[in-house]
Every structure is written in C-alpha cells, then in structure tokens.
N, C-alpha and C positions, 0 to 999 in steps of 0.2 A: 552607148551614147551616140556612134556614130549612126546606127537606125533610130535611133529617138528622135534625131531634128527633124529629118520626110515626116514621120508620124504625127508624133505626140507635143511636138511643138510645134507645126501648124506650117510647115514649109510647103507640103502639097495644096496647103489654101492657103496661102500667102493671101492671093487676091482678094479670096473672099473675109478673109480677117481683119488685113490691115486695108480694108478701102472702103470700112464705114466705119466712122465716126463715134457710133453711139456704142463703143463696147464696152465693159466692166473693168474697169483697174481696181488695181490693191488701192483701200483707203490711204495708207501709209503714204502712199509714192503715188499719189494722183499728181503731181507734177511732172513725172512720167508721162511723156507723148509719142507715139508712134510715128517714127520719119515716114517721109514720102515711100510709096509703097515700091520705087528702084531702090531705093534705098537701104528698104527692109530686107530686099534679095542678098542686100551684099552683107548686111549681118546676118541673115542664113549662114552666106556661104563662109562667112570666116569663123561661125561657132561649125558648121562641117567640118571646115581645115582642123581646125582645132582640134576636136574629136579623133578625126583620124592621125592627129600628128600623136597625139596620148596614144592611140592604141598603137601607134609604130616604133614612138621612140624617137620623132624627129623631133628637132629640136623642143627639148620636150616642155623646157618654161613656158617658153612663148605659145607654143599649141595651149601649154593650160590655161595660163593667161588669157589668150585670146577665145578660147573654149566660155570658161569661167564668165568674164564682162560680158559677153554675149549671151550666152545662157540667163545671166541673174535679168539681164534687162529684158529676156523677151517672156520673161518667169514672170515679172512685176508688174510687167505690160498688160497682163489677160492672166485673170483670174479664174477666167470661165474653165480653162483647160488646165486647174490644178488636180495633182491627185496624188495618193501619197507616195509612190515612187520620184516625183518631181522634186521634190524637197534632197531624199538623196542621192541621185544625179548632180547636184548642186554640189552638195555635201561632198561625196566621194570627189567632186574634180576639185575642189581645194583640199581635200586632205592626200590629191595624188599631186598640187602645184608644190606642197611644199613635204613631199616625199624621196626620196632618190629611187624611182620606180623605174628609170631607162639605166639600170644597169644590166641588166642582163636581157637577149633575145630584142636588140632595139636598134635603132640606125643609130643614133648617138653612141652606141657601146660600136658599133662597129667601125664608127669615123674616128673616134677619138678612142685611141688606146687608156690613157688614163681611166676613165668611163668604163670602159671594159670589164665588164665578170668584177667589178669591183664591190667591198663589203655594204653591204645593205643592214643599213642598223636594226636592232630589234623593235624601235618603238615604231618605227613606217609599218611593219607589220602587226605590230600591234594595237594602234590605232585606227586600222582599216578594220580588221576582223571585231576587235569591238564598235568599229560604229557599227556594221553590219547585224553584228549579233542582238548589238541597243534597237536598232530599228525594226528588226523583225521579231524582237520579243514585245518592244510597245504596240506592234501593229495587232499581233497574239491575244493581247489583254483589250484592243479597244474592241 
C-alpha cells in the first residue's frame, strides 16, 4: 500500500488529475468533489503516513483509520484509475483496522509491553487469508 499511493493512486500526477475539472466520479458519490489541489497533497500525504504506520506497527488504529478515509475518498473520486487490486487494498486495510495485526515485529508491540508478542486470535487470520483466497479465486473465474 505504501508504493501504491506514488503509483496507482495518482500522487505523482496530483497536478494533472486533480486540476481539471472534467474528470469521471463514481455515479454513486458524485457529490464527491476534489478539494483544492494543496489540499489533495495533504490527503496524499496522510493516506502515506497511514500506510506506512500499518506496515510498522505505529500507532496502528489511527494509521488505519487515517490510511482507510483517505484511500476510500481518493477510490470514489476517480474512477478512471480503478482496477481490480484497488478494491482489495481498500478491503485488506479495514479488515487489518479492526485486526490485532501490531502484535508481533511492530513499534506498538515494542512501546507498549501489554501489546507485546501477545495472542493474535484465529479468525484475524482467518479472515485475511480467506479474503485473499475469495479474491483471487473470483479474479481466476472472471
């Protein structure tokens, strides 16, 4: 996710994305509008933080959180740059918000003793590997 925002979500043409008008939105969420194009830099840069706060372990709600809102709004914004890994990047970072996935190897596990090396239930795991499995066996069949 943390190379996905430069890429595939459109942070290295910021400018040319977000500074015309005429782009394609989701039918759904057409009252969905694209702030001012400083603006857009800084939900870049907090769906980045974000990402990187998931893959470190730093405070890891709020990275998803702040990952998640950011990500769904710049998904809904521009249609033009969907594809079918986009859906589960979305996917996977709410089913890592409400996971206990910074127990082990994370700054959280090493600030907070509690946190530490502590039991990670079966269904976090279980629910990651089956979405993986659902999505790349639908993608097999389309």
């Amino acid at each position: 996710m943390v190379l996905d925002v430069p890429q595939e979500r459109g942070l290295a043409m910021a400018d040319l994305r977000w500074g015309a008008t005429d782009e394609c939105y989701f039918p759904l969420f057409n009252f969905l509008q694209p702030l001012p194009l400083e603006w857009m830099y800084i939900v870049y840069l907090v769906m980045f933080l974000g990402a990187v706060g998931i893959m470190l372990g730093f405070m890891f709600r709020l990275s998803a959180v702040s990952f998640l809102v950011t990500y769904w709004y710049i998904f809904f914004l521009d249609k033009t740059s969907w594809n079918n890994h986009s859906y589960l990047y979305g996917i996977i970072g709410f089913l890592l918000l409400i996971s206990d996935s910074n127990r082990y190897w994370s700054i959280d596990g090493f600030l907070n003793q509690k946190v530490r090396n502590a039991h990670v239930p079966l269904w976090n795991y279980t629910l990651l590997r089956f979405q993986v499995l659902f999505s790349t066996t639908c993608r097999k069949q389309l």
